[in-house]
N, CA, C and O of each residue as an XYZ file, in Angstrom:
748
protein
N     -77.334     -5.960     93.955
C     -77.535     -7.295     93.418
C     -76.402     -8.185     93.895
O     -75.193     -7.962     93.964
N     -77.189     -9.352     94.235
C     -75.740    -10.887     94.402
C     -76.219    -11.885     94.010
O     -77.348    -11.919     93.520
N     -75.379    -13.013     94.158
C     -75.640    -14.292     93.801
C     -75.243    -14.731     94.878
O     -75.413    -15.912     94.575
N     -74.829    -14.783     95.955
C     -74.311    -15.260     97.475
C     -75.767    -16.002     98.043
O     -75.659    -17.156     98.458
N     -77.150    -15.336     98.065
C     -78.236    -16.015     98.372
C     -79.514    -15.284     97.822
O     -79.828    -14.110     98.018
N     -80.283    -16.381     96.981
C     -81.498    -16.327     96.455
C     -82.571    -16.697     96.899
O     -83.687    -16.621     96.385
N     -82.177    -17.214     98.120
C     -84.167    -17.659     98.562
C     -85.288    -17.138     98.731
O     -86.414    -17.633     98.678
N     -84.872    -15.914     98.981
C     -85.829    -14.578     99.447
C     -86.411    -14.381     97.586
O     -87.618    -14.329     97.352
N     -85.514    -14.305     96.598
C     -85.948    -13.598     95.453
C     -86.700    -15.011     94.877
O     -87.601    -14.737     94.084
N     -86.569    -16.025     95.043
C     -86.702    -16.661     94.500
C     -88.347    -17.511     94.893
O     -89.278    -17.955     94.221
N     -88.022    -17.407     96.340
C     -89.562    -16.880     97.128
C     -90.352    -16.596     96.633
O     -91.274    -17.402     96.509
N     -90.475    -14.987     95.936
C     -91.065    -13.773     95.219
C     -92.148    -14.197     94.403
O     -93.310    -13.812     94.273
N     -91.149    -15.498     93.655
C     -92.209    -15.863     92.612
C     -93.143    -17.257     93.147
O     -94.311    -17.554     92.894
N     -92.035    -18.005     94.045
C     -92.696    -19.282     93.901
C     -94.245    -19.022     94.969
O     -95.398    -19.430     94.834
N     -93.614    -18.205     95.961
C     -95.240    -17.917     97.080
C     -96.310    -17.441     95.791
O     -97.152    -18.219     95.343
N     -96.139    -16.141     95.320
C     -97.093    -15.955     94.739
C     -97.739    -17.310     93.529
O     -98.942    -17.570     93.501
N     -97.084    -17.784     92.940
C     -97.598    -18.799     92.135
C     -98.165    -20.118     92.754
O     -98.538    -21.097     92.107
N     -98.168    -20.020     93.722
C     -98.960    -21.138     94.910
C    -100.160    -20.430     95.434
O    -101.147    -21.077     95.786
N    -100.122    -19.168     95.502
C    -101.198    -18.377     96.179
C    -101.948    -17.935     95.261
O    -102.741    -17.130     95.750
N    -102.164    -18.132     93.589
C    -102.765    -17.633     93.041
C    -104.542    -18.514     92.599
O    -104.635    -19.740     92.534
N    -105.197    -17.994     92.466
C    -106.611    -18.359     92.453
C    -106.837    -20.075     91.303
O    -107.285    -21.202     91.514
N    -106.211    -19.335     90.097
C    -106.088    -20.259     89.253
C    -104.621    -19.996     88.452
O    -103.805    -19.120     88.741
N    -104.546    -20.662     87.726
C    -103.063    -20.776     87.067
C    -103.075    -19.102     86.331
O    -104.039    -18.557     85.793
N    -101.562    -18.499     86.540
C    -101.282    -17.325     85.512
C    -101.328    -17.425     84.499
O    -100.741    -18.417     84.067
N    -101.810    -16.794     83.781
C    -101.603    -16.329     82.542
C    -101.095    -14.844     82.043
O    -101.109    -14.239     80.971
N    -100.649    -14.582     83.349
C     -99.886    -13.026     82.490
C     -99.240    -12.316     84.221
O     -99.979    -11.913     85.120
N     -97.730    -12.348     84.257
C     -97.316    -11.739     85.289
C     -96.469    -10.623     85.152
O     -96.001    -10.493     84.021
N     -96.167     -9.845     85.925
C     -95.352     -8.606     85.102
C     -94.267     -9.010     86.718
O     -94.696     -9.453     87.783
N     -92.867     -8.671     86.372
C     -91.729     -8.663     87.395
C     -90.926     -7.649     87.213
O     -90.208     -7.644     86.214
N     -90.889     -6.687     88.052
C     -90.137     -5.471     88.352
C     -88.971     -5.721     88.735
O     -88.753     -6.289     89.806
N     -88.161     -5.386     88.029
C     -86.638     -5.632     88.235
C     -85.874     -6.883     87.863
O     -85.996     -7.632     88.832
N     -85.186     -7.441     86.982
C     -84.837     -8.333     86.333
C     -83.270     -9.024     87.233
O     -82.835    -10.155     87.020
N     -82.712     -8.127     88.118
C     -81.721     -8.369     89.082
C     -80.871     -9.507     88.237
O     -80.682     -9.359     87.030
N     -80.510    -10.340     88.761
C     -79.451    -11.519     88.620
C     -80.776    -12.738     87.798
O     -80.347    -13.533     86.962
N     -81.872    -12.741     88.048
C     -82.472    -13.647     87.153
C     -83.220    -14.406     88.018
O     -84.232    -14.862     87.485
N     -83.080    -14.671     89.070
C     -83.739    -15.603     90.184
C     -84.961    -15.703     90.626
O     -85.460    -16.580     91.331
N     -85.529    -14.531     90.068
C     -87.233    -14.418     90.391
C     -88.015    -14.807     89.093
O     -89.207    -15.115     89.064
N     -87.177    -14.745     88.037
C     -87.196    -14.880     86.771
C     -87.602    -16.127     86.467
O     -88.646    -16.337     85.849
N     -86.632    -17.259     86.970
C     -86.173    -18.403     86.794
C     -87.629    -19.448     87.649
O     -88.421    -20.262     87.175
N     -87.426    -18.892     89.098
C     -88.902    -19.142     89.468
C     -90.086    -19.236     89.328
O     -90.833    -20.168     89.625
N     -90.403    -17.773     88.634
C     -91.521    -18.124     88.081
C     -91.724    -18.957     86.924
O     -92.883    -19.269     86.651
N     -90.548    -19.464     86.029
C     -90.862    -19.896     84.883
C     -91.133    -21.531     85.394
O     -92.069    -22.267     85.081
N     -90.066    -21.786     86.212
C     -90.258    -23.046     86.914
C     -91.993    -23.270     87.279
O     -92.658    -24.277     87.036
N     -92.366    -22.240     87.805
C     -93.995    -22.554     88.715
C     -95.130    -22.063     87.786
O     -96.288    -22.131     88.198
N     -94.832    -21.514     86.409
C     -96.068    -21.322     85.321
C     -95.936    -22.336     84.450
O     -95.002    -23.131     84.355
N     -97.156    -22.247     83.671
C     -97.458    -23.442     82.614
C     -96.986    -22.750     81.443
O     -96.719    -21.552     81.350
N     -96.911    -23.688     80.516
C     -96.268    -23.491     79.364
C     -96.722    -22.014     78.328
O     -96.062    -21.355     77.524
N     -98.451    -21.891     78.910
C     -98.668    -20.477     78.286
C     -99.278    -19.487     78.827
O    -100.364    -18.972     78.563
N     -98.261    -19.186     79.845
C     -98.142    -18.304     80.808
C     -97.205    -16.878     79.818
O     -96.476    -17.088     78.849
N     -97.436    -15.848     80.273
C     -96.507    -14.990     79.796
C     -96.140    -13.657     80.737
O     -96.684    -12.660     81.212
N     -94.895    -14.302     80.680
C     -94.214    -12.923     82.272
C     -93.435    -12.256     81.572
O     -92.543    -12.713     80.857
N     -93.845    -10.626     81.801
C     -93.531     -9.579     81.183
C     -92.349     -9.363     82.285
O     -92.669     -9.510     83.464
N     -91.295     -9.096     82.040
C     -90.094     -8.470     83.364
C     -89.606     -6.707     82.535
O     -89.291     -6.499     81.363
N     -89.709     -5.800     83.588
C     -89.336     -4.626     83.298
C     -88.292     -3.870     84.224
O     -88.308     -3.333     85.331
N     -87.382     -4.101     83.216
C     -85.688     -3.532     83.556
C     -85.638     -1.979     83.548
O     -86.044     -1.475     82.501
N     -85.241     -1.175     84.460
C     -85.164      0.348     84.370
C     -83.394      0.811     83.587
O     -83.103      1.825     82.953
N     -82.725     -0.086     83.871
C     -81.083     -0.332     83.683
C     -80.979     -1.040     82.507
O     -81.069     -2.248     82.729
N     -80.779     -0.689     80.991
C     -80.491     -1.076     79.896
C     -78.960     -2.182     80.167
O     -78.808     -3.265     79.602
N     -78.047     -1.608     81.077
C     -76.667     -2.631     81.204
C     -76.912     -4.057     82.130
O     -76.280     -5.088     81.901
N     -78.070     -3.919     83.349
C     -78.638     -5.114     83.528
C     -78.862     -6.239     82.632
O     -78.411     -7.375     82.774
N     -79.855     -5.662     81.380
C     -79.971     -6.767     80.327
C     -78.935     -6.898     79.693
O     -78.870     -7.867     78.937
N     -78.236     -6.335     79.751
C     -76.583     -6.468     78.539
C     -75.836     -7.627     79.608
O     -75.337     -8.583     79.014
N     -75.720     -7.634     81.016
C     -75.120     -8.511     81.598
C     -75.473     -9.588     81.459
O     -74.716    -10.489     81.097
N     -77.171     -9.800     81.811
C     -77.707    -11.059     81.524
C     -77.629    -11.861     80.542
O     -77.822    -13.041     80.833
N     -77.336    -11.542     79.106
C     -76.977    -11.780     77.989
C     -75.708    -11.701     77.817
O     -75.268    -11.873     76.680
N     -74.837    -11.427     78.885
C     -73.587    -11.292     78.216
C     -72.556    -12.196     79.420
O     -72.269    -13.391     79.487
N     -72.187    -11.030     80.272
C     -71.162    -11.645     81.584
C     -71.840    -12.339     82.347
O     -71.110    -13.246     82.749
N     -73.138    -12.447     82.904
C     -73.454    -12.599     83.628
C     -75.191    -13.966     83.329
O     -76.151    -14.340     84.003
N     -74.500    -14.273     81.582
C     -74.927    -15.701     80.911
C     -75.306    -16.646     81.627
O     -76.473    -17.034     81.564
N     -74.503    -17.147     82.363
C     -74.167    -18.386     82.697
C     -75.421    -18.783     84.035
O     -76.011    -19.825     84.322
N     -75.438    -17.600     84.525
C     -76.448    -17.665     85.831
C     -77.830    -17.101     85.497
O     -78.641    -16.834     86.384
N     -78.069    -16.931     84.233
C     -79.367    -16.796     83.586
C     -80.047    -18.267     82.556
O     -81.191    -18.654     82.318
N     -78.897    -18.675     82.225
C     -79.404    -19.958     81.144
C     -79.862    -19.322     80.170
O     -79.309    -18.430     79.526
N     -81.196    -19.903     80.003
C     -82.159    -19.894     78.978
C     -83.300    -19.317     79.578
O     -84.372    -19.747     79.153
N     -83.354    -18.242     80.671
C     -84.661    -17.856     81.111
C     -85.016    -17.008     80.050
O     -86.171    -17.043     79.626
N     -83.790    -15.896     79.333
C     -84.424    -14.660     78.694
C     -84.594    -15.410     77.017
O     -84.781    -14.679     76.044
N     -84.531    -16.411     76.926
C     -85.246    -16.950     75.373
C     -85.966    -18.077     75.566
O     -86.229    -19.005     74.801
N     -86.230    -17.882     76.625
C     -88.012    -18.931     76.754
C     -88.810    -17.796     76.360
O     -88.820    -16.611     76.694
N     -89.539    -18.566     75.480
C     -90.651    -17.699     74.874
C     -91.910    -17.138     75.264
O     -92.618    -16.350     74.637
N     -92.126    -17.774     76.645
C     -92.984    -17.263     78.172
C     -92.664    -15.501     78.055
O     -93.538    -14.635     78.089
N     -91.176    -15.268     77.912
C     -90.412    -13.949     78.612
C     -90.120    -13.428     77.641
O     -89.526    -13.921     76.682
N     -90.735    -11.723     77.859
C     -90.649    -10.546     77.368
C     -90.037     -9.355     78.176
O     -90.543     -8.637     79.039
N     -88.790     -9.374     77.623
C     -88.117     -8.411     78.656
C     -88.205     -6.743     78.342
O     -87.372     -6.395     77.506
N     -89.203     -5.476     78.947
C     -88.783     -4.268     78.626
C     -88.397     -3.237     79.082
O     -89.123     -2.755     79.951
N     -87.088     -2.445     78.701
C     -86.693     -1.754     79.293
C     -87.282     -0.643     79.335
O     -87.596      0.148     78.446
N     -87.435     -0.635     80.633
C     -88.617      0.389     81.014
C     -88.924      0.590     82.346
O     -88.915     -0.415     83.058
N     -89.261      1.915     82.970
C     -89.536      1.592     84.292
C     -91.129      0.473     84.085
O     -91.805      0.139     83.112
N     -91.176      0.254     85.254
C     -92.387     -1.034     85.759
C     -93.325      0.308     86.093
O     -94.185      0.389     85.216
N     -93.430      1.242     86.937
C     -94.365      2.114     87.035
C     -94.946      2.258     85.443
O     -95.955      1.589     85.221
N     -94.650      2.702     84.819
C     -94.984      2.753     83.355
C     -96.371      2.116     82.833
O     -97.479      2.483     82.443
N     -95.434      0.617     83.126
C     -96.526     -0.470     83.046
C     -97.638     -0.517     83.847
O     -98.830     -0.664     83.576
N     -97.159     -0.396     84.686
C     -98.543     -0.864     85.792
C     -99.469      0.562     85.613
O    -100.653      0.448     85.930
N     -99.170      1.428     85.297
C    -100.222      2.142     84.751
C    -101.102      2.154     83.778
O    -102.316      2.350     83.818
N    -100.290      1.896     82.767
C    -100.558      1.453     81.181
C    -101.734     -0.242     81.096
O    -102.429     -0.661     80.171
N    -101.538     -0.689     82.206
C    -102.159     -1.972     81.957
C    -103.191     -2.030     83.578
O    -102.752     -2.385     84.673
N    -104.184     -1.710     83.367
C    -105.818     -1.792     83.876
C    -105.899     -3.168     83.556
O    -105.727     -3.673     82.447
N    -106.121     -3.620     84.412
C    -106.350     -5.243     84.642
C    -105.885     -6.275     84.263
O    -106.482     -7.343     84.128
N    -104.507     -5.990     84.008
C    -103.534     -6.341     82.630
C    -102.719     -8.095     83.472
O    -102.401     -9.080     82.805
N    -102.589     -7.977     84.913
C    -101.869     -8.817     85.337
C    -102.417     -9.486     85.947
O    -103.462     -8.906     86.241
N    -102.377    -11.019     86.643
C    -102.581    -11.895     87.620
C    -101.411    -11.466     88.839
O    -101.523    -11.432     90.064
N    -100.594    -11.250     88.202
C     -99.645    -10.665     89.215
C     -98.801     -9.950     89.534
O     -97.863    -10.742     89.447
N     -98.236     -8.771     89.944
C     -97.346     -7.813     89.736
C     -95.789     -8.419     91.246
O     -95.934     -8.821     92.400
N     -94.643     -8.203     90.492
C     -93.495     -8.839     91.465
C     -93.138     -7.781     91.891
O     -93.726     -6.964     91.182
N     -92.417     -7.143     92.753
C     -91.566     -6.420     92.576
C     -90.292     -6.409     93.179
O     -90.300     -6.339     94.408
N     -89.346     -6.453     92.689
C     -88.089     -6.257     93.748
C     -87.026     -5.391     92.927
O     -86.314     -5.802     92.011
N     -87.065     -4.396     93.338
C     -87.039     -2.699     92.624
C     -86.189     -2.212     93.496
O     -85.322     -1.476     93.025
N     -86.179     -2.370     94.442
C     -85.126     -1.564     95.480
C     -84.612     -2.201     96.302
O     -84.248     -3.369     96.173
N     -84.501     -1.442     97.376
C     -84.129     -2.641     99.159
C     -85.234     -2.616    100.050
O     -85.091     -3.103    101.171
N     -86.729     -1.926     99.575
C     -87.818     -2.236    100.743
C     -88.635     -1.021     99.606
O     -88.437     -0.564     98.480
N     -89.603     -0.881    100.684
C     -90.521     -0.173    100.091
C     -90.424      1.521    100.141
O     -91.322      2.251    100.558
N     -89.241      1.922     99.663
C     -88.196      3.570    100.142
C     -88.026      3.735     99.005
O     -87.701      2.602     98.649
N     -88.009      4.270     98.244
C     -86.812      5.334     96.957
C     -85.844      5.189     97.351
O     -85.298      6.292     97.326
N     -84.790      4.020     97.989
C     -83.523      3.913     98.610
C     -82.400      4.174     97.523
O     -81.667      5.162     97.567
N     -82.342      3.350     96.696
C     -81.611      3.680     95.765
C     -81.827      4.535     94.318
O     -80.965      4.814     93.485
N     -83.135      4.825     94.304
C     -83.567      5.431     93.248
C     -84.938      6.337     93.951
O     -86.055      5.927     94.267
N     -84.461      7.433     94.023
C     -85.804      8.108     94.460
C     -87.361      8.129     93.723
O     -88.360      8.166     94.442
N     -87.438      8.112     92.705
C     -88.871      7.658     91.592
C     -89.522      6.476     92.288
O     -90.748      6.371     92.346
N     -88.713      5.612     92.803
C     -88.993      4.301     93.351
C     -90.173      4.144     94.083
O     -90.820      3.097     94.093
N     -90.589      5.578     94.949
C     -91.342      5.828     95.839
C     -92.874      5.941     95.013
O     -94.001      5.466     95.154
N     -92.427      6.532     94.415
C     -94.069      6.177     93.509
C     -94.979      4.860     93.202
O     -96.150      4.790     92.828
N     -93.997      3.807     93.503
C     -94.271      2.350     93.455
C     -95.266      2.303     95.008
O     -96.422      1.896     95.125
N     -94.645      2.688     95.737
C     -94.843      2.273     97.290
C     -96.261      3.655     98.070
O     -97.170      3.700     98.898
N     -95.625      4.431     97.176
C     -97.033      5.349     98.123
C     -98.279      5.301     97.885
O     -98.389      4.905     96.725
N     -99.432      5.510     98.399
C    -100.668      5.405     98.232
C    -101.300      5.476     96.754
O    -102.246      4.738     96.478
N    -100.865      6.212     95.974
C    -100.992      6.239     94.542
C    -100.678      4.928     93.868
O    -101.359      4.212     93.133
N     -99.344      4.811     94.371
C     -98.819      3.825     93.833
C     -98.867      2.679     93.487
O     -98.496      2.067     92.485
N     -99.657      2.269     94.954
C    -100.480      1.365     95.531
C    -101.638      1.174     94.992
O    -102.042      0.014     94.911
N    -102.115      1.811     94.701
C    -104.229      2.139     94.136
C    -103.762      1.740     92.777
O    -104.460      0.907     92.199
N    -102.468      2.290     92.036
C    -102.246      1.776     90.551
C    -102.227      0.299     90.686
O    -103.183     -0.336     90.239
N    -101.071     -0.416     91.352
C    -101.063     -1.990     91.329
C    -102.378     -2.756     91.237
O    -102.717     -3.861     90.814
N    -103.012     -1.649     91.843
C    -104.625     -2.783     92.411
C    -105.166     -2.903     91.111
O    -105.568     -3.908     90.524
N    -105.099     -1.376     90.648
C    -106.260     -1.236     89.511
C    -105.239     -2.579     88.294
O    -105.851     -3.371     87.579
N    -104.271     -2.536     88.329
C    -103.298     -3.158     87.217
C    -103.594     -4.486     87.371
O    -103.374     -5.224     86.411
N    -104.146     -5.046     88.604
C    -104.448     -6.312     88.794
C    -105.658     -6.627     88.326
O    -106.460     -5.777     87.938
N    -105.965     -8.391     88.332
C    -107.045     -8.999     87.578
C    -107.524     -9.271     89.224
O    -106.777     -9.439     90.187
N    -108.948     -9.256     89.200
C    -109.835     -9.611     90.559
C    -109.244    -11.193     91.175
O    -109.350    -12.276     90.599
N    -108.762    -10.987     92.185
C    -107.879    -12.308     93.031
C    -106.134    -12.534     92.582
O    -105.389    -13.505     92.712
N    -105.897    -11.012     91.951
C    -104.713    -11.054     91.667
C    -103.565    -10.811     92.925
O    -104.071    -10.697     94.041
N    -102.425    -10.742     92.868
C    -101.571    -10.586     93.522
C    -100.537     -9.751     93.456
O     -99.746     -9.869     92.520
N    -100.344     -8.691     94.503
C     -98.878     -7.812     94.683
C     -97.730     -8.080     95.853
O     -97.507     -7.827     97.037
N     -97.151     -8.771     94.700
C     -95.842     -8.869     95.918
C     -94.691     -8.063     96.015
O     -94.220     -7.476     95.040
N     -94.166     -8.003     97.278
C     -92.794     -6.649     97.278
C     -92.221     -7.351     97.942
O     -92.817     -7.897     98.869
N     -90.824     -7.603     97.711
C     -89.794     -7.854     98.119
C     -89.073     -6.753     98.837
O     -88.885     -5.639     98.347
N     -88.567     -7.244    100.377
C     -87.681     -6.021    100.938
C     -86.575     -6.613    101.345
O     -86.513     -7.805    101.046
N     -85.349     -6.015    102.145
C     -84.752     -6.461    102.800
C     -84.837     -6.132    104.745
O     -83.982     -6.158    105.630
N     -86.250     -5.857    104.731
C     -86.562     -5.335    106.205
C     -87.801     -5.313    106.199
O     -88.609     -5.206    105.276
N     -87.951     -5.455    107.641
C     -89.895     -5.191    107.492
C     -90.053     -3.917    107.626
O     -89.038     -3.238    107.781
N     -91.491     -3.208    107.597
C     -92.241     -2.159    107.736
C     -93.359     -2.315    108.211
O     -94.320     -2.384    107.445
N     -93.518     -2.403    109.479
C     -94.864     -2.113    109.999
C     -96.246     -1.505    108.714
O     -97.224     -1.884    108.070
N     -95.527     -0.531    108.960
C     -96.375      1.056    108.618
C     -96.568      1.130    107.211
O     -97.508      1.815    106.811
N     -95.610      0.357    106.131
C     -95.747      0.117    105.086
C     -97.273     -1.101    104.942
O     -98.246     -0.841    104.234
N     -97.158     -2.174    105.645
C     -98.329     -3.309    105.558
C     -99.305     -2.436    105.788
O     -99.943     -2.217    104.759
N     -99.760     -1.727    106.906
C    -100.815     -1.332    107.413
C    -101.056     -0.722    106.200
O    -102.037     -1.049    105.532
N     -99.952      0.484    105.677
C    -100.913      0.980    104.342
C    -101.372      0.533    103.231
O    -102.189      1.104    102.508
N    -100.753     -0.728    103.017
C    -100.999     -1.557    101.648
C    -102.523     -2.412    102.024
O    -103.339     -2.824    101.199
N    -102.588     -2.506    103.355
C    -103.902     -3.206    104.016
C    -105.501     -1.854    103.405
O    -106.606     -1.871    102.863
N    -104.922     -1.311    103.756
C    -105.624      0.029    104.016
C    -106.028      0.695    102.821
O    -106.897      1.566    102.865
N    -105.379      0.302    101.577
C    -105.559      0.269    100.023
C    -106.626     -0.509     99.680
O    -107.391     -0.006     98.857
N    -106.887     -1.605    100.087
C    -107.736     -2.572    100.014
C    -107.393     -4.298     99.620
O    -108.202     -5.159     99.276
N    -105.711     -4.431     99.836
C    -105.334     -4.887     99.527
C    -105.724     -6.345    101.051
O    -105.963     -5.856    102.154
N    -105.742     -7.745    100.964
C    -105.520     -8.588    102.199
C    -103.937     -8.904    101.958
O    -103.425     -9.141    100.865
N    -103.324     -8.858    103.131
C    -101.788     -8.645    103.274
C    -100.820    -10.115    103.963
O    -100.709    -10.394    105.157
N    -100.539    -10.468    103.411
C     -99.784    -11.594    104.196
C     -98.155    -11.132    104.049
O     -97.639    -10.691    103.022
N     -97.350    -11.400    105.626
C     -95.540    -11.106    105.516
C     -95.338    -12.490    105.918
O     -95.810    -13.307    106.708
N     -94.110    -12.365    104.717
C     -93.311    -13.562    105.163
C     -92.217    -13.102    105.205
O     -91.767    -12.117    104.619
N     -91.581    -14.029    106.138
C     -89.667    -13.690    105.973
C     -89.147    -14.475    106.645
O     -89.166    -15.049    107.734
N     -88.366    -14.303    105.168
C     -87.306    -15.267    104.790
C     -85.931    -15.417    105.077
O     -85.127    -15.037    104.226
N     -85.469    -15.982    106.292
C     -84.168    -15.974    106.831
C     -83.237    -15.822    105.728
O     -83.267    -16.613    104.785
N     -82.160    -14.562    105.795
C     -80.793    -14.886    104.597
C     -79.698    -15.738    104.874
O     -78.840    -15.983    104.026
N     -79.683    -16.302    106.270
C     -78.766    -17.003    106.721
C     -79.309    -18.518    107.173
O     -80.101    -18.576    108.114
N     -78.973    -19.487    106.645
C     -79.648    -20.697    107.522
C     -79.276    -21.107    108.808
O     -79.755    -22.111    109.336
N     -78.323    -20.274    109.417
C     -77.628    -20.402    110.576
C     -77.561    -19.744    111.813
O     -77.011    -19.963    112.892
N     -78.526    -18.580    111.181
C     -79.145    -16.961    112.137
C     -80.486    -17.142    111.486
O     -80.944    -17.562    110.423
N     -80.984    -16.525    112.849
C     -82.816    -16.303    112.514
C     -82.880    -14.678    112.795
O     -83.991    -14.152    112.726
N     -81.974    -14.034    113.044
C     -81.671    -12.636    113.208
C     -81.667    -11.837    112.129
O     -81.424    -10.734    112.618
N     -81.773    -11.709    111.069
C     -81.922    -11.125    109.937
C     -82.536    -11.809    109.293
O     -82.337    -13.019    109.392
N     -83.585    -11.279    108.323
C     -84.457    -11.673    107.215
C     -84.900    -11.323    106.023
O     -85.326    -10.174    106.142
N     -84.976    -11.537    105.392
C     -85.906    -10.637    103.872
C     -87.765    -10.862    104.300
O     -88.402    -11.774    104.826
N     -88.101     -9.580    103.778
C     -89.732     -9.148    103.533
C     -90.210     -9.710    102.573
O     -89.680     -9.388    101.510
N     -91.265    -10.663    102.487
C     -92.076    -10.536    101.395
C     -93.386     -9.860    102.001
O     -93.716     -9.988    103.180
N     -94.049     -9.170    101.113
C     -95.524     -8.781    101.433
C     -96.131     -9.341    100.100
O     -95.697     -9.164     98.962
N     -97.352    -10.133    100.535
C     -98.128    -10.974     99.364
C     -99.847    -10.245     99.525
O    -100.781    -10.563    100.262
N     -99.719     -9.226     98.537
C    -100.707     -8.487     99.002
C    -102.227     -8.981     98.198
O    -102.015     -9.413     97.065
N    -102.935     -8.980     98.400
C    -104.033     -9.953     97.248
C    -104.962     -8.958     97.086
O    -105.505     -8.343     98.004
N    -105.160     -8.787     95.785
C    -106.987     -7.915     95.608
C    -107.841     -8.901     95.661
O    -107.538    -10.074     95.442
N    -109.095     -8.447     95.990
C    -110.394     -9.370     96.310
C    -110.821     -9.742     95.134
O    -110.694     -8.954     94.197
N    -111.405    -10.994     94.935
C    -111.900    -11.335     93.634
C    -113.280    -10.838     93.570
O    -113.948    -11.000     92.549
């Protein structure tokens, strides 16, 4: 996690909330990080919208509420936001048609990089869960810090239509980028 640059996370939410069919009414965001995907989406939903965010790291939310206040505001007591600690796999199992949109930015790409379980998000299973967790014309987005060929093709191949974007981290280099994949189920 940083605060040095947010455009990529912040991306996460605003692409998908432009790309969605009709207005959200229910988004779930994997990984609560520094707040920035958070903050986005609240910016780009209507007032009764409700984005579920699911923290795997109980001291994440203790920062956000605590040291790390100041660069959260008032996202985690807008009443839109329900924060649970919990893995997000959990959820997205638990909830069959439950979302307009699932976020994720859980790791550094679509790997068990820092958390091996992680991979369950990203593999073919994993994948078939998001879909089913989605509402017909819903949306899965993954945040990386790299592309993957071989990752799109399989999320294509799920049944998902796949759009990459990426998002320069530097405004001064076009040589490095962040991944989004904006994966859509069919309505």
């Amino acid at each position: 996690m940083g605060s040095w640059e947010s455009r990529s996370e912040e991306a996460l939410a605003t692409l998908v909330c432009r790309r969605l069919d009709g207005p959200a009414s229910r988004i779930l965001i994997g990984g609560l990080g520094m707040g920035f995907t958070l903050r986005a989406a609240l910016d780009a939903l209507p007032a009764g919208a409700e984005i579920v965010v699911a923290e795997l790291v109980p001291k994440v939310v203790s920062w956000a509420k605590g040291t790390l206040a100041h660069v959260f505001g008032q996202s985690l007591s807008d009443p839109r936001v329900a924060v649970e600690i919990r893995d997000v796999h959990d959820l997205i199992v638990e909830q069959i048609g439950g979302f307009d949109a699932i976020l994720l930015d859980v790791d550094n790409g679509p790997d068990g990089f820092t958390n091996a379980a992680n991979e369950r998000l990203y593999s073919n299973w994993g994948l078939r869960a998001a879909r089913a967790a989605l509402r017909p014309g819903g949306i899965l987005a993954i945040w990386s810090a790299y592309p993957d060929d071989a990752f799109r093709s399989r999320v294509r191949d799920i049944g998902f239509s796949v759009e990459e974007i990426r998002i320069p981290i530097d405004r001064d280099r076009s040589d490095y980028d962040h991944v989004i994949w904006l994966a859509k189920r069919p309505a």
